[in-house]
C-alpha positions as CSV (number, residue, x, y, z in Angstrom):
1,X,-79.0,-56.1,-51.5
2,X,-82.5,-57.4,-50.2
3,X,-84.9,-54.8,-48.5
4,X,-87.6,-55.2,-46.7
5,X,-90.2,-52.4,-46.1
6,X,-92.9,-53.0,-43.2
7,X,-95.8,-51.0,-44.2
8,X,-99.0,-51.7,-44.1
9,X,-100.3,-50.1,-47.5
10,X,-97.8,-50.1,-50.7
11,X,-99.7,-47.1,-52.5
12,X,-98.6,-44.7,-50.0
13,X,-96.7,-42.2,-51.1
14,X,-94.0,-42.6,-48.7
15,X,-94.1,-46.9,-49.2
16,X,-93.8,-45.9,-53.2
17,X,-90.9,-43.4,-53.2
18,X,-88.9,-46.2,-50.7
19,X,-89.8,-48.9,-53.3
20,X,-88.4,-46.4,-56.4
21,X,-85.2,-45.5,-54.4
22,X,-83.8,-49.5,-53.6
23,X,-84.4,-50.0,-57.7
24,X,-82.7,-47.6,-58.6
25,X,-80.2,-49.1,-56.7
26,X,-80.5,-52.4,-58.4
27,X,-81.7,-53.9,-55.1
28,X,-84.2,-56.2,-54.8
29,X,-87.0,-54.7,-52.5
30,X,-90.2,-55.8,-51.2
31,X,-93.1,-54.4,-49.2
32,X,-94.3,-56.5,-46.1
33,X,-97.3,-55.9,-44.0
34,X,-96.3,-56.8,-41.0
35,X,-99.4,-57.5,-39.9
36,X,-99.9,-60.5,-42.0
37,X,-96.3,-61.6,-40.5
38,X,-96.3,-64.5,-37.5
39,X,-92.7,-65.2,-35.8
40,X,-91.3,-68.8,-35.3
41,X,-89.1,-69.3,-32.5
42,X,-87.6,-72.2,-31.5
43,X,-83.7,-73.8,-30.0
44,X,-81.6,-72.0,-32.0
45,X,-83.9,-70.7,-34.5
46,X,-85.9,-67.6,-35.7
47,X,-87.8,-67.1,-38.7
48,X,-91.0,-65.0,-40.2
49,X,-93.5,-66.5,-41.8
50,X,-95.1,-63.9,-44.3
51,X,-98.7,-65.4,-46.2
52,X,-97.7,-68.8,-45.7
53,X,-94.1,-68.1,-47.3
54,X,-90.8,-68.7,-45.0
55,X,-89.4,-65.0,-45.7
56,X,-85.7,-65.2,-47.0
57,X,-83.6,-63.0,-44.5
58,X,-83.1,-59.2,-46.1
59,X,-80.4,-57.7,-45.2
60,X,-82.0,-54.4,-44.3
61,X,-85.6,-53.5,-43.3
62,X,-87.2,-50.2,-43.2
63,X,-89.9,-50.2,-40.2
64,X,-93.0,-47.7,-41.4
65,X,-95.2,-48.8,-38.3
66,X,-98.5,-47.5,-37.5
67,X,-99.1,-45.5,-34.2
68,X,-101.9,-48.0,-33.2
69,X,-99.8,-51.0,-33.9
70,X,-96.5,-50.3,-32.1
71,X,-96.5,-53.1,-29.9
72,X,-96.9,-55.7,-32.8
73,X,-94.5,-53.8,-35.4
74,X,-92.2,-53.2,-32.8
75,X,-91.9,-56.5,-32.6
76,X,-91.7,-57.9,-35.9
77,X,-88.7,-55.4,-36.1
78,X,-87.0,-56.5,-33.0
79,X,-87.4,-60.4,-34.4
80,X,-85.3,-59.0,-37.4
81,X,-82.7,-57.3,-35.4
82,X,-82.6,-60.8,-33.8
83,X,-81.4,-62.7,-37.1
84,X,-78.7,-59.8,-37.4
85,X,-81.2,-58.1,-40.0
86,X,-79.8,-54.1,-40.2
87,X,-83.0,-52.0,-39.5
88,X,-82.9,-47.6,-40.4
89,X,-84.5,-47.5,-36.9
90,X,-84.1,-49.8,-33.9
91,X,-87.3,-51.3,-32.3
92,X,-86.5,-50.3,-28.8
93,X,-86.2,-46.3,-30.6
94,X,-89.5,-46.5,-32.2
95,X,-91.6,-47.6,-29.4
96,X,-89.6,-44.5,-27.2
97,X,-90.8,-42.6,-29.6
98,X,-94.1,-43.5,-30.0
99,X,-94.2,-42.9,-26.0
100,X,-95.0,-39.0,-26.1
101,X,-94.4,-39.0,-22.6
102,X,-91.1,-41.0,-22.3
103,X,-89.9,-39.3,-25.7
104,X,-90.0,-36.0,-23.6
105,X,-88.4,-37.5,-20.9
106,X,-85.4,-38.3,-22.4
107,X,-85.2,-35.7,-24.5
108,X,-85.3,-33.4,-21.4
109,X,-82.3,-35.5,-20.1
110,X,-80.5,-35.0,-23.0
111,X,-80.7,-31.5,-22.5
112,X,-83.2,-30.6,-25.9
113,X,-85.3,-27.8,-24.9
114,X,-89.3,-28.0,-25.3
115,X,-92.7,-26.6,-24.1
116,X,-93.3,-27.0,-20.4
117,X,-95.0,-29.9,-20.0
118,X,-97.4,-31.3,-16.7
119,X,-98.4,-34.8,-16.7
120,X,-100.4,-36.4,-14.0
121,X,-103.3,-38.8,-13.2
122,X,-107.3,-38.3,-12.3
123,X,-106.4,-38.3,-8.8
124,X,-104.9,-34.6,-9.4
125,X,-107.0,-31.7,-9.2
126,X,-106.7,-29.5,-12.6
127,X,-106.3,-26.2,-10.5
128,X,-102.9,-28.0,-9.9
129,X,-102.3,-29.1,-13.1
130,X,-103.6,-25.9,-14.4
131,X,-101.2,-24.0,-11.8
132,X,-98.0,-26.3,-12.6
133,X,-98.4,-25.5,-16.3
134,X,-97.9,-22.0,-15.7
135,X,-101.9,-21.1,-16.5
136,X,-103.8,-20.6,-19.6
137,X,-103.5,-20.6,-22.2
138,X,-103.2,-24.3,-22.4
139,X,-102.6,-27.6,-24.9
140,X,-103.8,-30.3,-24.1
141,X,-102.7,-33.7,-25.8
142,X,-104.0,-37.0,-25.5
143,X,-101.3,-39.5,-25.1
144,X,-103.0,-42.0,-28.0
145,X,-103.1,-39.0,-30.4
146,X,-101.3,-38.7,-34.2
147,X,-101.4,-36.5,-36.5
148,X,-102.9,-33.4,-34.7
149,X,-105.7,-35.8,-33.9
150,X,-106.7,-35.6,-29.9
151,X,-104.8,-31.9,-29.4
152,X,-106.6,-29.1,-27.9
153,X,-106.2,-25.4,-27.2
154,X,-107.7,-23.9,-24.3
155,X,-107.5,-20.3,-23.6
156,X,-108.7,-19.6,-20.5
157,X,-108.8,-21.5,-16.7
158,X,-112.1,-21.9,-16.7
159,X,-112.5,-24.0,-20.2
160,X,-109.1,-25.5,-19.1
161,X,-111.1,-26.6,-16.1
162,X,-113.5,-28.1,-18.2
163,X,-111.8,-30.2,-20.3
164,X,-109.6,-31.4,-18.0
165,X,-112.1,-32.7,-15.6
166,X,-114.0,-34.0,-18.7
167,X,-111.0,-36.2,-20.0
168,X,-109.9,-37.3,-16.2
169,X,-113.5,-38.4,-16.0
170,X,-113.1,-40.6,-18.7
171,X,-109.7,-42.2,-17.6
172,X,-107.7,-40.6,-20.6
173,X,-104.1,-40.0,-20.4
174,X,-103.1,-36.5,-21.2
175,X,-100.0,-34.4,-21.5
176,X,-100.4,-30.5,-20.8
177,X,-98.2,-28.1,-22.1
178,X,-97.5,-24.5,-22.6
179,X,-98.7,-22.6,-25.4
180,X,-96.3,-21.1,-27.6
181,X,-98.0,-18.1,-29.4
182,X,-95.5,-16.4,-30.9
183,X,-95.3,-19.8,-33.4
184,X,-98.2,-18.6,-34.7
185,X,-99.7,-21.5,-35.6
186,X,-96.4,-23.2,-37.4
187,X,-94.0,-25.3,-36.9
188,X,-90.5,-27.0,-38.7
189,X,-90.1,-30.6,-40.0
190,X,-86.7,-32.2,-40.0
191,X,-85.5,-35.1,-41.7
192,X,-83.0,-37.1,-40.1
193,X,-81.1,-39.7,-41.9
194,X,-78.2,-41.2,-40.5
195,X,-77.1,-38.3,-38.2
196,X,-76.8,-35.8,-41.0
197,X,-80.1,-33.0,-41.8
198,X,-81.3,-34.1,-45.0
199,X,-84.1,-31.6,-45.4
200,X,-86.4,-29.2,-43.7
201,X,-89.9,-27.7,-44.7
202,X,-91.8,-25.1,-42.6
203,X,-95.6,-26.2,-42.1
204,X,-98.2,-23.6,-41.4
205,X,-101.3,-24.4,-40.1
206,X,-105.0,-23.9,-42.0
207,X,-106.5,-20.5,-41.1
208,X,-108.0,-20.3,-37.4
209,X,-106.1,-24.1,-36.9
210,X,-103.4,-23.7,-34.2
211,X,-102.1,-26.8,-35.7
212,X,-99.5,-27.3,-38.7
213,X,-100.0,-30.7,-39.4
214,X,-100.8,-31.5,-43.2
215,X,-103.4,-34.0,-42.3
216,X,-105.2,-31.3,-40.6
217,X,-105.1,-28.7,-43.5
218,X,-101.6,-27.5,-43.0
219,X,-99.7,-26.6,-46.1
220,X,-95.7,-27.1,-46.7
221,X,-93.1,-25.0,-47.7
222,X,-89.2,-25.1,-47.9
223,X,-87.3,-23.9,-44.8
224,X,-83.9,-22.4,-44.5
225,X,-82.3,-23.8,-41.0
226,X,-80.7,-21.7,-38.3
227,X,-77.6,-23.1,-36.9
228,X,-79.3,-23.7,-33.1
229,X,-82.5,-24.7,-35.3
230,X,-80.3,-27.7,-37.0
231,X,-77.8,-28.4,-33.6
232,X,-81.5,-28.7,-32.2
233,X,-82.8,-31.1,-34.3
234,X,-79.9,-33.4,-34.4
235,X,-79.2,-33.2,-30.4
236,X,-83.0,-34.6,-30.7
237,X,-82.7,-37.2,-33.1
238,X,-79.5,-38.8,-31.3
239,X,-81.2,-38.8,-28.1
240,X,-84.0,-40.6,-29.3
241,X,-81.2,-43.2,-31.4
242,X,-83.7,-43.1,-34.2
243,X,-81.6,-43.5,-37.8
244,X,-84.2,-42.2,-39.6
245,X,-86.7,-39.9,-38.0
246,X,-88.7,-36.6,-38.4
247,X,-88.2,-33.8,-35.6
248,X,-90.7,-31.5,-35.3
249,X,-90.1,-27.8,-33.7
250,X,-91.6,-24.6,-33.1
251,X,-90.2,-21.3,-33.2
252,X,-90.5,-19.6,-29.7
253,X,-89.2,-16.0,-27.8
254,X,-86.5,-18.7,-26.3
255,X,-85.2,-20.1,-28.8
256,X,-86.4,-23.4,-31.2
257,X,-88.9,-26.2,-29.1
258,X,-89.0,-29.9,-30.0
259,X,-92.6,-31.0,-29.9
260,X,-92.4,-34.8,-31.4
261,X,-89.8,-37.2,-33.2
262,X,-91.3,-39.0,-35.6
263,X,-90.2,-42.7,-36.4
264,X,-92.1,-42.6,-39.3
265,X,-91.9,-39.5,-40.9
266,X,-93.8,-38.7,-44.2
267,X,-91.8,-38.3,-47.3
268,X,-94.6,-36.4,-49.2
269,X,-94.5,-33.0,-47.8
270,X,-90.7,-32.6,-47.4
271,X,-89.9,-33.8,-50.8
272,X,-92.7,-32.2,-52.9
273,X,-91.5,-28.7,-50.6
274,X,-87.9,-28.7,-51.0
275,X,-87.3,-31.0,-54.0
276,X,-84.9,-32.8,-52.7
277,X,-84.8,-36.9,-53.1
278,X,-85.2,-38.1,-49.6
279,X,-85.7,-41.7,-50.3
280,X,-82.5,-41.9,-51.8
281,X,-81.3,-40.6,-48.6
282,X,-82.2,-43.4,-46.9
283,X,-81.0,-45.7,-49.3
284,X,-77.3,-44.3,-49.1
285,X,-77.4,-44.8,-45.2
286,X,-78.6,-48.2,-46.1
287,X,-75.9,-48.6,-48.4
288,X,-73.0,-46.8,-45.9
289,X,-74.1,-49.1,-43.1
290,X,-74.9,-52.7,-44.7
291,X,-72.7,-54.9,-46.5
292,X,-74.7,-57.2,-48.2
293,X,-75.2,-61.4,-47.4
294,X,-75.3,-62.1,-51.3
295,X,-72.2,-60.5,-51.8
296,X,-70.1,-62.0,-48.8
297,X,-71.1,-65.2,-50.3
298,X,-69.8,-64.9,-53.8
299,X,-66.3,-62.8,-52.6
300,X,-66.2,-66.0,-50.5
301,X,-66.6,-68.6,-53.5
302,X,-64.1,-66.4,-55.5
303,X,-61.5,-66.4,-52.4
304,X,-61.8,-70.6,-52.6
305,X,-62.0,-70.8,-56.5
306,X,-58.9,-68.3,-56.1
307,X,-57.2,-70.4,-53.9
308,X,-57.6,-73.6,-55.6
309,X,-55.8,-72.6,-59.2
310,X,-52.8,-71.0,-56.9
């Protein structure tokens, strides 16, 4: 089996852990920037050129795409899917997901509950916006944003007020949504692989932080599932069609929220939290899903080798 991971960085803990997992296999794995890739297309043909280097095709890639270059990774794994390359999670899933607004969107059509969310342009008047959301207090999330980054609590009309006619003055894109307070500041990570929950890990924000993510401060720890919690995160992760994915919930007075799926979830937190191998994980669905071009090739010199000494 040949796998390909498209990340940008190999000494990230998450690139690392996938690198570990396809040895153990006995796989032969390799990490790809994909940002040092260029596509050749042509009648009838598609190929990668990787560092000056035709790149043999894998059999299975592993997309760990950076928010600010979805459009190019997204198409680097598209070009894969087009040479019949399996990927954990399809190109046209990730850039949906990367969409917070179209994310939300379908995930609202699919029935998976979640803060109530206002979006609308400069030409609206935040007393509107204000009023739709059902009134402070208020989050407000820039479109761009990752990793808590661009997210801000407002807890009053006026400072609402504010901020939104700040960020409409500037042309920014911004979702806002409900607060939640009764999550107190936390929220659940769920790894998705394949369909199946895989693991979970409760993240709780640094003190006076409304937000859990561990970039910001947050810190990890191992979280037992309630059965709407998991029938949640799963309704989530198949509306989305991500293989592989991260869905992140609160805990509310109605029941559990989706705020995000990730694409490209970290493997840090959630393994180091609840112990469990989660690369691996990924490598089974890999290995459930994939039936290797090495190995079609030499059952198909056996079945002519066989056939010539009958």
């Amino acid at each position: 089996m040949r796998v390909y991971i498209l990340s940008r960085n190999k000494n990230l803990y998450s690139t690392k852990r996938l690198v570990e997992a396809a040895k153990q296999k006995g796989w032969e794995v390799r990490v790809i920037d994909y940002l040092k890739c260029s596509i050749e297309i042509a009648k009838g043909k598609l190929g990668i050129n990787y560092l000056g280097e035709q790149l043999p095709v894998p059999d299975a890639i592993i997309p760990r795409i950076g928010a600010s270059r979805t459009f190019y990774g997204t198409a680097m794994v598209r070009h894969f899917e087009m040479m019949d390359v399996f990927s954990v999670s399809g190109s046209l899933a990730v850039s949906r997901s990367r969409d917070k607004l179209r994310s939300l969107q379908i995930l609202s059509k699919n029935g998976v509950d979640m803060p109530k969310t206002v979006f609308a342009s400069n030409k609206s008047t935040a007393k509107d916006v204000i009023e739709l959301s059902g009134g402070a207090p208020l989050i407000l999330k820039i479109l761009e944003g990752t990793q808590g980054v661009g997210v801000v609590l407002v807890d009053s009309e006026k400072a609402a007020k504010s901020v939104l006619d700040a960020f409409y003055g500037m042309d920014v894109n911004l979702l806002v949504q409900e607060y939640i307070e009764e999550a107190g500041g936390a929220d659940i990570r769920v790894l998705v692989v394949g369909g199946e929950i895989v693991g979970a890990m409760k993240r709780q924000g640094a003190e006076g932080d409304f937000r859990s993510n561990l970039h910001q401060g947050g810190k990890a720890t191992a979280h037992k599932l309630t059965r709407k919690e998991k029938s949640t995160a799963l309704s989530a992760a198949k509306a989305m069609g991500l293989g592989v994915c991260g869905v992140d919930m609160i805990e509310s007075s109605r029941g559990p929220l989706v705020m995000e799926v990730n694409s490209s979830p970290g493997l840090e937190g959630i393994e180091k939290s609840t112990n469990i191998d989660i690369a691996e994980k990924i490598m089974d669905y890999i290995e459930k899903n994939v039936t290797p071009k090495s190995d079609t090739k030499v059952k198909q010199k056996r079945i002519k080798k066989d056939s010539i000494g009958a």
